[in-house]
C-alpha positions as CSV (number, residue, x, y, z in Angstrom):
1,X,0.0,0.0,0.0
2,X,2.8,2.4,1.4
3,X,4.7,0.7,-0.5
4,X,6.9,-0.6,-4.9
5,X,16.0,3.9,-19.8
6,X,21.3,8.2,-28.9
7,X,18.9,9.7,-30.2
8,X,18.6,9.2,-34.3
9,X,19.0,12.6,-35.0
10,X,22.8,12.5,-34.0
11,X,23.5,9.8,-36.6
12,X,21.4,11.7,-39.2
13,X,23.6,14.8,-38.2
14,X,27.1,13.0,-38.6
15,X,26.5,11.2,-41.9
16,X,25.7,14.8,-43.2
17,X,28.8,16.4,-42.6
18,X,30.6,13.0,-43.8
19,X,29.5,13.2,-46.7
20,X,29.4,17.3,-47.3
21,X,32.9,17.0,-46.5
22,X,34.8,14.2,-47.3
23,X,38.0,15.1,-47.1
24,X,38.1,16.6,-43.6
25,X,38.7,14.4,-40.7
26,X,35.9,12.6,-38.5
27,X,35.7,14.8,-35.1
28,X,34.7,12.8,-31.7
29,X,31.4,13.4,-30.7
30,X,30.9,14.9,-26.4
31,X,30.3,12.4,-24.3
32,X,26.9,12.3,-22.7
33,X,27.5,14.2,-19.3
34,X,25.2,12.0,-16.2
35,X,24.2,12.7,-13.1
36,X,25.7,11.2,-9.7
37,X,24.0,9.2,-7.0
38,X,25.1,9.8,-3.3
39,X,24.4,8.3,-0.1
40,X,24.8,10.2,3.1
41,X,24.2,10.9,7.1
42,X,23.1,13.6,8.3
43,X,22.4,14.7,11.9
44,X,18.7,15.0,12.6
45,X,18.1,16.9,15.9
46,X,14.6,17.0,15.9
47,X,14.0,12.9,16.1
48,X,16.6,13.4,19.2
49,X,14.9,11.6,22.4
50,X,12.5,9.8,20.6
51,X,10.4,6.6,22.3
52,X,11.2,4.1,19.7
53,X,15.2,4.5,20.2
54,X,15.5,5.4,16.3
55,X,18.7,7.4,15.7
56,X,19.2,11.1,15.8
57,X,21.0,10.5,13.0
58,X,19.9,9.6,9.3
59,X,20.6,8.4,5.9
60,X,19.9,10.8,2.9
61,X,20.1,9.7,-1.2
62,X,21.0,12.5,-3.1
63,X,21.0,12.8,-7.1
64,X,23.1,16.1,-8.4
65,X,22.9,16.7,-11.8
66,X,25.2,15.8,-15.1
67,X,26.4,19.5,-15.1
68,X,27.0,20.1,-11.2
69,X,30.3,19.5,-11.1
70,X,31.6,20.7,-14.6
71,X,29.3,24.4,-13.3
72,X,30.8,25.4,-10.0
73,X,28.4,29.0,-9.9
74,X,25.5,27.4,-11.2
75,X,22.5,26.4,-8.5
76,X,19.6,24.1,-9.0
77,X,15.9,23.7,-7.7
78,X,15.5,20.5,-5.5
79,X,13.0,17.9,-5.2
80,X,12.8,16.2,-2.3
81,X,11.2,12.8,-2.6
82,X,9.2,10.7,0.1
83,X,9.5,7.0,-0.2
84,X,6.4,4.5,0.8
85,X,5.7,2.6,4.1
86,X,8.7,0.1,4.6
87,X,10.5,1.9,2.2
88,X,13.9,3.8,2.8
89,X,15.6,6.3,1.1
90,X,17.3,3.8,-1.0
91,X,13.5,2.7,-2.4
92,X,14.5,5.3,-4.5
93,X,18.3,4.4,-5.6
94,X,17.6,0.5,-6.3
95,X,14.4,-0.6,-5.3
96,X,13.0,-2.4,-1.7
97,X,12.1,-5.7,-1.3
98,X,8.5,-4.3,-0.9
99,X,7.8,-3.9,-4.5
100,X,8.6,-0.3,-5.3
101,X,11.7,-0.1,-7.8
102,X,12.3,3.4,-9.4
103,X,16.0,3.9,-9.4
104,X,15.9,7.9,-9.9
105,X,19.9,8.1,-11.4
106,X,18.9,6.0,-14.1
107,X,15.6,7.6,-15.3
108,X,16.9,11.5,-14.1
109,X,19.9,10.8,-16.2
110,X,17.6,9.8,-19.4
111,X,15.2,12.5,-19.0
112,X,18.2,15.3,-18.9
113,X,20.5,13.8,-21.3
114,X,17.8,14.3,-23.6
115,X,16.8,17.6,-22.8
116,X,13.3,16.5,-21.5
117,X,13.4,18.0,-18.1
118,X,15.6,20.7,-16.9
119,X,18.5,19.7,-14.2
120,X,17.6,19.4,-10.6
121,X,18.8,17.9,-7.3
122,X,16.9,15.4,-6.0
123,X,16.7,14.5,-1.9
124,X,15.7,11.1,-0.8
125,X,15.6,11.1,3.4
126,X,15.0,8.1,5.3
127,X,10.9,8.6,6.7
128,X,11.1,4.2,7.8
129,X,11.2,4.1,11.7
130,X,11.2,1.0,14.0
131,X,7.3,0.6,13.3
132,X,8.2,0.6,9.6
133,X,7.0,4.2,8.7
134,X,7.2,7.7,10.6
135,X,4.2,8.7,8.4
136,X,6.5,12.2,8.0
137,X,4.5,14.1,10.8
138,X,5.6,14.9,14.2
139,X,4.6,12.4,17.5
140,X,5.7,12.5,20.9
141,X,6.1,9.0,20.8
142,X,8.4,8.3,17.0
143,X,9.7,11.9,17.2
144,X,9.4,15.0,14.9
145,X,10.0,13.1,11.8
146,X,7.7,16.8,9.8
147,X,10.5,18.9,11.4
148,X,13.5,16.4,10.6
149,X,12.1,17.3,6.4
150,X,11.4,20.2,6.4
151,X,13.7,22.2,9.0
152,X,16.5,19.6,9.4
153,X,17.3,18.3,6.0
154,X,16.2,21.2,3.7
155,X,18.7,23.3,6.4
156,X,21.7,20.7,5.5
157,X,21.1,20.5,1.6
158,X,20.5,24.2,1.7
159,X,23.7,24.4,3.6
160,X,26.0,21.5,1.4
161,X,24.9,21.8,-2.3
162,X,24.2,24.5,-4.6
163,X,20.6,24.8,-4.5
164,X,18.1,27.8,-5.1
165,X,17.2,28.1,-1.3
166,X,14.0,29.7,-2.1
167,X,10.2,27.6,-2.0
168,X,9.4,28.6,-5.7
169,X,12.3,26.5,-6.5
170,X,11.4,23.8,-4.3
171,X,9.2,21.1,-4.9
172,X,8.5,17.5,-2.9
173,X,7.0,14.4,-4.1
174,X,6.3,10.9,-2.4
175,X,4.2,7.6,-3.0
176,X,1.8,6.2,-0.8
177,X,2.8,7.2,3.0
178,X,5.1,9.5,0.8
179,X,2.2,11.0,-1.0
180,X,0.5,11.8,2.3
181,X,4.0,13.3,3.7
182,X,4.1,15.3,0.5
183,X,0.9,16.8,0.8
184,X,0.3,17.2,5.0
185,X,3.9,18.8,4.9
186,X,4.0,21.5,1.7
187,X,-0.3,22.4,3.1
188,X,1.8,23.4,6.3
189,X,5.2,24.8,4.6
190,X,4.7,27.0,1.8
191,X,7.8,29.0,2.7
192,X,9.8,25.8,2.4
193,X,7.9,23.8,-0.6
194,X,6.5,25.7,-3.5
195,X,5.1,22.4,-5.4
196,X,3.8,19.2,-4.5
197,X,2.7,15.6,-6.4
198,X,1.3,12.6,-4.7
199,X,1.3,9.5,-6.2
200,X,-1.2,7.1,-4.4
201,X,-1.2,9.1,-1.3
202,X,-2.8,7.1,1.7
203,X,-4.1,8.4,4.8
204,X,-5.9,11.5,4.0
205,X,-8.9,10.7,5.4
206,X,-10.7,8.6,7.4
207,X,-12.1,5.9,4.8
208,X,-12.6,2.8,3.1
209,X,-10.5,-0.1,4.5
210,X,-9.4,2.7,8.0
211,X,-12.9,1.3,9.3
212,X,-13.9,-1.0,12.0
213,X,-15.1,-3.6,9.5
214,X,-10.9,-4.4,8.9
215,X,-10.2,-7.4,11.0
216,X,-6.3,-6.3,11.5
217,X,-7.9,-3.6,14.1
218,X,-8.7,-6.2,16.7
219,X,-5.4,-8.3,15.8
220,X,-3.4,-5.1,17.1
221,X,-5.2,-4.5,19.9
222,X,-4.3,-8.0,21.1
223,X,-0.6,-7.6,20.9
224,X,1.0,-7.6,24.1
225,X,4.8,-7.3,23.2
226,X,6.7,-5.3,20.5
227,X,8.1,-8.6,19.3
228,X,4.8,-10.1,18.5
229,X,4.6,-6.9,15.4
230,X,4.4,-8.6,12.3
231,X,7.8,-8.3,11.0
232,X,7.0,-10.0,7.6
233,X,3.8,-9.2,5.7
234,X,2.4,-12.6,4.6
235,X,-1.1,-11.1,4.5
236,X,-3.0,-8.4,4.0
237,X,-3.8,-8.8,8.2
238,X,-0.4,-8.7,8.6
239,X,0.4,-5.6,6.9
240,X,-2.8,-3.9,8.3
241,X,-1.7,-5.1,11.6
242,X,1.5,-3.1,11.4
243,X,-0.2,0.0,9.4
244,X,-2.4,0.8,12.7
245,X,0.5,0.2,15.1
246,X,2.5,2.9,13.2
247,X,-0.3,5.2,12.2
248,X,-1.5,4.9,16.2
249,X,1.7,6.1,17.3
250,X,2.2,8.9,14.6
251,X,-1.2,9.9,15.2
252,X,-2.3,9.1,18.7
253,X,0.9,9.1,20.6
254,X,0.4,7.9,24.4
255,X,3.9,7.5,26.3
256,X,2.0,6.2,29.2
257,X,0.5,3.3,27.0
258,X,3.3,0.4,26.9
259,X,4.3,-1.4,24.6
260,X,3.5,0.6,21.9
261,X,3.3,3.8,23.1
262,X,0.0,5.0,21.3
263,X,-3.5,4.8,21.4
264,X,-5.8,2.8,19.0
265,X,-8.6,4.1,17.1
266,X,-11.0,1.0,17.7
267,X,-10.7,-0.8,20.5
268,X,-12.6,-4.2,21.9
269,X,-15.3,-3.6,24.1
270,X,-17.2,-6.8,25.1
271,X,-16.2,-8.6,22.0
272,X,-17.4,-5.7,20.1
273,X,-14.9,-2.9,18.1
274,X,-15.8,0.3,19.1
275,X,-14.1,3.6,17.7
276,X,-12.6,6.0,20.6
277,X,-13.9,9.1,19.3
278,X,-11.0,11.0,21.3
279,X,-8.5,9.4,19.1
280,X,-10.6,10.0,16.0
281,X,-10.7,13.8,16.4
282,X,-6.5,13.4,17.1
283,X,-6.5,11.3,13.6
284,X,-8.2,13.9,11.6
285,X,-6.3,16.5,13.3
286,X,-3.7,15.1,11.1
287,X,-5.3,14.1,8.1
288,X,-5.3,16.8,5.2
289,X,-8.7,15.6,3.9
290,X,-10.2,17.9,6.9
291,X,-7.6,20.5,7.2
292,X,-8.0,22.5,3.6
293,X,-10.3,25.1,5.1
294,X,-7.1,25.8,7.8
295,X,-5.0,25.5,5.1
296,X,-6.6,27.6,2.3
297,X,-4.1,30.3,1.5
298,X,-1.4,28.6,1.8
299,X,-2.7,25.9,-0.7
300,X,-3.7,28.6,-2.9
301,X,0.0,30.0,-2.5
302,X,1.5,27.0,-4.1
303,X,3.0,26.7,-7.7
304,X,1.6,23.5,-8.3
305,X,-0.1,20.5,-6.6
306,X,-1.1,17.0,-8.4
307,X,-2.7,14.4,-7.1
308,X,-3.0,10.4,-8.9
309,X,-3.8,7.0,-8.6
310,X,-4.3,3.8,-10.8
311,X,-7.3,2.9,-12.1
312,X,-6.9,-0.5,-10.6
313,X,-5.7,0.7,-7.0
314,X,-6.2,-1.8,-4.0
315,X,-6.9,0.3,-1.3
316,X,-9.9,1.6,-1.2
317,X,-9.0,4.8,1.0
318,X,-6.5,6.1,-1.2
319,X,-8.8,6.0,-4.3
320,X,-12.0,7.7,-1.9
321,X,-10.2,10.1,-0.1
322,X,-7.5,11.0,-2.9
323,X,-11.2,11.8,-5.1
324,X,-12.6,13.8,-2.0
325,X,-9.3,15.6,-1.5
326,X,-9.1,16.7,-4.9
327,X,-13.1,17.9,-4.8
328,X,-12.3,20.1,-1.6
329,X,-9.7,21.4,-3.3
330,X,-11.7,22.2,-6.4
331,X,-14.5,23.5,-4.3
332,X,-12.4,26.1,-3.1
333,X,-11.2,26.9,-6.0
334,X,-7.8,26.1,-5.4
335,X,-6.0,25.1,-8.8
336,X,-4.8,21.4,-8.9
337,X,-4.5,18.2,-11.0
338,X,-5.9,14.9,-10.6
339,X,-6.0,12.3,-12.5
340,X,-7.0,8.4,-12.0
341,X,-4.2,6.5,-14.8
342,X,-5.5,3.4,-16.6
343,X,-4.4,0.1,-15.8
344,X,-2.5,0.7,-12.5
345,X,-2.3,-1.2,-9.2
346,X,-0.8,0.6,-5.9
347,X,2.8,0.1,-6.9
348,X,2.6,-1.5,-10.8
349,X,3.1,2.0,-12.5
350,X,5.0,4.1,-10.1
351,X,8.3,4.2,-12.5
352,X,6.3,4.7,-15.5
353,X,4.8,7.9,-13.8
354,X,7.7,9.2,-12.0
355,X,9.8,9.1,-15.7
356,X,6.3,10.3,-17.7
357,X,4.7,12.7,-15.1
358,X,6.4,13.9,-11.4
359,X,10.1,15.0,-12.6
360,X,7.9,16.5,-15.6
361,X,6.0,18.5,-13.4
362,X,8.4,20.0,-11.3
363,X,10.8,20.6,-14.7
364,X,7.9,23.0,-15.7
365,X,6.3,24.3,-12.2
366,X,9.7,25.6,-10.1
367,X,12.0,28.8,-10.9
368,X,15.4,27.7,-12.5
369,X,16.6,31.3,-12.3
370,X,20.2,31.7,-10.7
371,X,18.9,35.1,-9.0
């Protein structure tokens, strides 16, 4: 759910001047300038002193561009780029054993080589947490994982790499869990993010497979240890099972509520699931579906925002509150793109659209200017 390469012109172009000029001598062609793929740590003070015991210090992927290092004045727009629950920031380098596998160098290096997109730096941080996903908002309980992106990592790139350190020329982008990242944090940060696109995005509202009817509900409110989380997904309960756990803690953090730290949104009452409305009010707190009225202006502020799924999506509260989230929006008049693709699953066409559509859409929506 949260969760999944020269052109004929050139030949056409050198058999021309072989044969307008035969005598002259056969010059080399340039060779094809590409990008570079990095993989660092960075400190990340505000998940300092969090519950779970995950570091205070994190891995970041970072794509710089084929002319970075040839252009030492020039500066580039960044995209930084959420990866899906039980993902990492190397989902987006070589693929996760989860099913997501859109290695960015390869297809950022096509797309600029041939002069499709304009260059960019691209930002892959780390959002997985001991519960498999941070959800990219900030908890009591997992830490300030909203803070560590937008304050802690755009601070470091900012402050490492050439970038245009302005939020018209900077965009972010995720799938799934990364999708509802991109959104919740660029409604919030329009001084930091001037564009956002969410593939898939889950967990904007409180629909579909979120209800009471989902069995994996009463599963994780009968776990007694941390060691009894699912740590493979084998099934659907399985997953869902770990989902709630993490969303629970992001969302309804309780440090008094061992072992996991967090209140659940149904809980068993008599043999009977019952929603605890208290947590329901902290869950839509956090859920952007209910939040665009707060957030108006500064939605209205942005550059661009687009919002997709697949036609054949499995869950069924991405595809009804990604539809609703995109009606609010156009009820407010707040300009936006949506679109549902044909043919695609939850993961099946994620390359296809980040090489077709996202690096597209932030090639035409952010300011290259060096100013």
């Amino acid at each position: 759910m949260f969760n999944q390469k020269l052109p004929g012109f050139l030949i056409a172009f050198l058999l021309l001047v072989l044969f307008a000029h035969p005598a002259a001598p056969q010059q080399p062609t340039e060779p094809v300038a590409f990008g570079k793929l990095i993989e660092i740590s960075i400190a990340a003070p505000s998940l300092k002193g969090n519950l779970l015991g995950d570091p205070a210090e994190q891995n970041v992927t970072i794509y710089l561009p084929p002319s970075y290092d040839a252009s030492p004045s020039k500066r580039y727009p960044t995209v930084y780029l959420l990866h899906p629950f039980g993902g990492s920031n190397k989902t987006w380098a070589n693929g996760d054993q989860r099913g997501v596998n859109v290695p960015i160098q390869s297809a950022l290096n096509a797309l600029m080589s041939s002069s499709k997109i304009r260059e960019m730096i691209v930002v892959a941080p780390n959002g997985k947490n001991a519960y498999n996903g941070s959800l990219y908002t900030n908890s009591a309980v997992t830490g300030n994982w909203e803070d560590y992106i937008y304050r802690d990592v755009v601070a470091y790139v900012d402050g490492n790499f050439r970038t245009l350190s302005r939020a018209w020329s900077r965009g972010i982008a995720g799938h799934s869990m990364g999708g509802f990242g991109a959104i919740s944090i660029a409604m919030k940060h329009p001084d930091v993010f001037g564009a956002l696109y969410a593939l898939s995005p889950c967990c904007l509202g409180m629909e579909g497979d979120f209800n009471e009817a989902n069995p994996a509900w009463k599963r994780a409110g009968n776990l007694a240890t941390k060691d009894q989380l699912p740590k493979e997904w084998k099934s659907s309960d399985d997953f869902y099972t770990n989902v709630f756990v993490a969303l629970s803690a992001a969302f309804s953090p309780n440090s008094g509520r061992a072992p996991f730290y967090a209140d659940l949104l149904y809980r068993e009452q008599e043999g009977k699931l019952e929603r605890n409305d208290a947590v329901y009010a902290k869950w839509k707190s956090k859920m952007p579906l209910y939040l665009v009225d707060d957030y108006k202006q500064n939605l209205l502020s942005l550059r661009g925002i687009f919002i997709d799924y697949g036609q054949k999506e499995e869950f069924s509260h991405v595809r009804i509150a990604s539809t609703l989230f995109s009606k609010a929006l156009a009820e407010r008049s707040i300009p936006h793109g949506f679109e549902i693709y044909e043919g695609g699953t939850h993961i099946s066409k994620i390359k296809e659209r980040m090489e077709t559509r996202v690096f597209q859409f932030f090639s035409d929506k952010l300011d290259f200017s060096n100013q």
